[in-house]
C-alpha angles and dihedrals in degrees: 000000000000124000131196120180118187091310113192126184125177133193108198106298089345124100117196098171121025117195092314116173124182133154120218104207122201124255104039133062110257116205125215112207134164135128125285107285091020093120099260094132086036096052087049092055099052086054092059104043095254100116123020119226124233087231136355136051137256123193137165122213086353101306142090101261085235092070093057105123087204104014085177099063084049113034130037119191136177109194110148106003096200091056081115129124094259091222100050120084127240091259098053100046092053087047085057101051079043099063088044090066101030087256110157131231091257101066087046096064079039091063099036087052093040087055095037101239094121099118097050091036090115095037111103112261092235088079101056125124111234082261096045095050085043085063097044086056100049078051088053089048097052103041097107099047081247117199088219132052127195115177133171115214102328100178093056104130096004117125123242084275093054095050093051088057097049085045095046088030100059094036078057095062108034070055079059092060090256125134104249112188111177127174117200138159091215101098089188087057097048089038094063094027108051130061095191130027129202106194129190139190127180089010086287123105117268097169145359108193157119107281085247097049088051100046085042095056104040098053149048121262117222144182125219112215135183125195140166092214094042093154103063082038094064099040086060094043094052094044083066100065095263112118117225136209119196131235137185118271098025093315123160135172119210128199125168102032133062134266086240097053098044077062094051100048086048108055083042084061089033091229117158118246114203090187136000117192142174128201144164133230115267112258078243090060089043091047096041086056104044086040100045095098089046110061119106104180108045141094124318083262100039092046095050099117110204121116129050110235119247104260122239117228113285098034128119113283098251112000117174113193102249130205118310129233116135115155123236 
């Protein structure tokens, strides 16, 4: 388990969290997810000792990473996957990180197998392709069978294949009872990924929620109908409260009203549907709204800071995005 409480770190006149509490529980993947510049390496860091916070605690199972008498056997992070000796091959940098923790040579070739780096194993790490080098980091990771994971963003240079294995690999383990805490930019991966988010902007808490509940709540739902007689469809639609947008060919839209009742409304009139169809909003469309006050780096619409958004369950009561300033 992974515990944040109000964690605050400031750089000069710069906060990049900003009394942000969360808590990572075993046994699902929990997805990060914020803007660029929102505190998610930041936050990370704070959880690993590598940077102290101005206020706040963050413990796993209980402890200060930095009491951990063999971090690696408990926590796997992946961080900066090139942070590698250039010269040293991929063998012999996980052997390294191996000795350092007792961990013996034959989790090493586990690891380097389980990753698919056995051919270049012996090759230097300064010649790795990104993907390559992201595989070398989720080894490094996993070296000593950890219970927790915490990984920024681990599918970064793989190819759609890789990305099929770290997706299927860490719902694998949180199956297996572990913490998995993953931070990514692709919305279609986390949203298939991931069972709870934990999404931040400003370095303060927007929501704390399964990945449905957030995109449920965060966008429209809508219902696709066709219809040869789309016209009359529409005027009785509309008469019960949906609102409709036209399309070509007997195409509606419908907002405000359920797949089940546009049916209904329609056999009463006996008016033929050609198609009838429900849908939710993307986990991209969720996160672009609840996140739409809280980017710092975007276009000159995206970027106007003005409302605060509306907070999913589990966020923090009032929570207005603050000043940005994570490091990267």
């Amino acid at each position: 388990m992974i515990e944040a409480a109000n964690l605050t770190k400031r750089y000069g006149d710069k906060t990049a969290v900003d009394d942000l509490s969360f808590t990572v529980v075993p046994g699902r993947v929990t997805g990060f997810l914020g803007p660029n510049g929102a505190g998610k390496s930041t936050t990370m860091r704070l959880l690993l000792g590598l940077d102290r916070p101005d206020r706040g605690d963050a413990r796993i199972h209980g402890r200060h990473y930095r009491d951990l008498n063999a971090p690696l056997r408990v926590v796997g992070a992946l961080l900066e996957a090139r942070a590698v000796h250039t010269g040293r091959s991929a063998y012999n940098h996980l052997l390294c990180l191996a000795q350092t923790q007792g961990i013996g040579k034959r989790r090493v070739d586990e690891v380097i197998d389980l990753v698919g780096l056995t051919g270049p194993a012996r090759k230097r790490a300064g010649g790795f392709s990104l993907g390559m080098g992201q595989r070398l980091g989720i080894a490094a990771a996993l070296l000593g069978d950890p219970s927790v994971l915490i990984l920024d963003e681990p599918v970064n240079g793989l190819d759609p294949e890789g990305i099929v294995w770290i997706r299927t690999l860490m719902q694998r383990l949180a199956a297996e009872g572990r913490t998995v805490f993953v931070s990514s930019h692709l919305m279609n991966e986390m949203a298939v990924t991931a069972e709870h988010l934990i999404v931040i902007g400003r370095g303060r808490l927007i929501a704390d929620c399964s990945t449905e509940e957030f995109i449920e709540r965060s966008t429209e739902k809508m219902v696709t109908v066709r219809s040869p007689d789309a016209e009359r469809l529409s005027g009785v639609v509309a008469a019960e409260g949906g609102k409709v947008a036209p399309g070509g060919d007997g195409l509606l839209t419908v907002t405000h009203m359920e797949a089940p009742r546009v049916g209904e409304l329609a056999a009463a009139e006996g008016i033929v549907l050609h198609e009838l169809t429900p849908s939710r909003g993307s986990l991209e469309s969720a996160f672009m709204e609840l996140t739409r006050d809280s980017v710092e780096y975007g276009t000159a619409a995206g970027s106007a800071a003005g409302s605060v958004p509306e907070a999913v369950p589990g966020a923090v009561p009032g929570a207005v995005p603050g000043p940005e300033g994570e490091p990267r």
